[in-house]
Each structure stands twice: as structure tokens, then as C-alpha cells.
N, C-alpha and C positions, 0 to 999 in steps of 0.2 A: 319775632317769634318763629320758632323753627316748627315742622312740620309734625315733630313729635309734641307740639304745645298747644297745636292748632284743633280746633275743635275736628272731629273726622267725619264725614255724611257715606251711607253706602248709596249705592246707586239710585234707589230708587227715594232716595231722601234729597237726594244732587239734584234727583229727575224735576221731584216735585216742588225746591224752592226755585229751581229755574226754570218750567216749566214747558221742558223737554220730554221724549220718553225719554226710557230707559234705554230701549233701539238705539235714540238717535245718539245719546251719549258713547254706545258701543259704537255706530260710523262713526265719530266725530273721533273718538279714542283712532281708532284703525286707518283713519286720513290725515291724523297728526294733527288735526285743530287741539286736540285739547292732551295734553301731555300724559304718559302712562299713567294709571291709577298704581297709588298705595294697592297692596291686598294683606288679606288678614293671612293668621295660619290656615284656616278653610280655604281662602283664594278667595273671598268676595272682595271686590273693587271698591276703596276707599277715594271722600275726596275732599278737599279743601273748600272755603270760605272762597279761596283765588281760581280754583277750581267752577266753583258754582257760577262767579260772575264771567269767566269766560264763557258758558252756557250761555250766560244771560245772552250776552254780547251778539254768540253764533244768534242765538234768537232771533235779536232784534236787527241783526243786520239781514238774516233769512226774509222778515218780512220787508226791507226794502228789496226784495226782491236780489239779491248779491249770491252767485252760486259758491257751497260750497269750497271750490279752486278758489275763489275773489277771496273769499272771508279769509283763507289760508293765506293766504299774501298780505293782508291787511295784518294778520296777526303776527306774521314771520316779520314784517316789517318792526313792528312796535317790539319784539323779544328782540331785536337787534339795536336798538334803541332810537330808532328812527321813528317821526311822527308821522302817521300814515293818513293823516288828511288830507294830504293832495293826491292820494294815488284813489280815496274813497270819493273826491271828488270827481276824477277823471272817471270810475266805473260807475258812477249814479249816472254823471252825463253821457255816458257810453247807451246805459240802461234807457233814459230819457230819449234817447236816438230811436234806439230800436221801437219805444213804445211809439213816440210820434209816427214811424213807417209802418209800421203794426192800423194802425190807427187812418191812418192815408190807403192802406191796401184794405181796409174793413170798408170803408168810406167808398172806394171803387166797387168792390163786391156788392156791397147794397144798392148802389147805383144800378150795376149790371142787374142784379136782381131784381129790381124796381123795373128795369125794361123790358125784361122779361116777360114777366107777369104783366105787365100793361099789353105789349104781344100777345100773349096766349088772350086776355080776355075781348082784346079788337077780334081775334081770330074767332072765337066763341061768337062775338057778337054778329059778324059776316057771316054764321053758318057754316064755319068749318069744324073740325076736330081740334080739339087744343089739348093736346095730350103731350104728358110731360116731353117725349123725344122731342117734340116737334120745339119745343119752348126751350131745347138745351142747344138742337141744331141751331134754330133761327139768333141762338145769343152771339154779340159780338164778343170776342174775348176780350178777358180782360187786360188790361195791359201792367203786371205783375212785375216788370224791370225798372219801375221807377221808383 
């Protein structure tokens, strides 16, 4: 079915069975995820059925967390006719890296924070002042390069 057979959505009909804005569809147009729109004689932005489910697509790979750049690469791989499973595998475990450290440095920061505050309130309890400086000096830092 050619383009001219194909049902047409304007933007905000694209927006809403993919469940995009309309915003996001103008970056996605303008960063090349999703290919120029059709326009009418007025210039409103037409779009396809092929159209919609790359939306979908950006969507749903948006919420695994895939920036923008990644989603482009994944899709420039498949218009080239290459299957892009291993390269979405390689950026999920890429992603999975980062959270685990993400995750390992949150886990240190609450640690430090937990000592902290255990500090200030021995402090409190011996009759000193436990006031925030005093509880940011006495922290050991945290060790942030691991």
C-alpha cells in the first residue's frame, strides 16, 4: 500500500494512538527518529499507521530508560536492515551497569548519612552543640571512585 492508500493521522491523532505529545513527535521529527511528516496544502504534519508504531517504539524503549541518541541507533540499524538485538542488548546491560553503581554509591551515601547523624546525636547526648556544620565537618567522606 503506498502512502497515498494509507490511512493519514495529523499530529495530534499520531500523538494520541501513540501516546506521545505532539512536542515529543516535533523532537523526534527534528532528531531523525521518525522520518519527515507528509504535510497538507495548510502545512499540517501527516502520518502513517508505520509512522504511529515508530512512536510507539520511541515510547517504549524511552521507558526502558534508552536515551534518545541509543533509540536512533537502534532504529538506523533496523532501516539498514540489520537486526538490532544485540546492540539493545549491549545498551540495556550498559544501563543495568550504571544502575547497579548508581545503586552501590546511594548505599555508601546512606551509610555516611547514618554515621552522621548517629554523631551528631552522641554529640547531643554528651552536651555539646550538634549543629549541622559540625555533623558535615566530623563526616568521613565518602569514597565516590569506586
Amino acid at each position: 500500500m503506498t502512502t497515498a492508500e494509507q490511512a493519514l493521522y495529523t499530529a495530534g491523532q499520531a500523538a494520541q494512538q501513540a501516546g506521545v505529545t505532539r512536542k515529543a513527535i516535533r523532537i523526534y521529527e527534528t532528531k531523525g527518529l521518525l522520518p519527515p511528516a507528509e504535510r497538507t496544502q495548510a502545512g499540517y504534519r501527516l502520518f502513517t499507521a508505520d509512522d504511529i508504531a515508530i512512536l510507539r517504539f520511541i515510547r517504549q524503549a524511552k521507558t526502558l530508560g534508552l536515551t534518545l541518541a541509543e533509540i536512533a541507533d537502534i532504529l538506523d540499524l533496523q532501516r539498514g536492515g540489520a537486526q538490532p538485538c544485540g546492540r539493545v542488548t549491549q545498551l540495556l546491560d550498559a544501563h543495568l551497569a550504571q544502575i547497579d553503581r548508581t545503586l552501590a554509591d546511594l548505599r555508601q551515601l546512606r551509610r555516611t548519612l547514618l554515621h552522621a547523624r548517629r554523631t551528631a546525636e552522641q554529640t547531643r547526648r554528651a552536651g555539646g552543640d550538634a549543629v549541622i556544620c559540625q555533623i558535615i565537618e566530623a563526616s568521613p567522606a565518602p569514597d565516590l571512585a569506586s
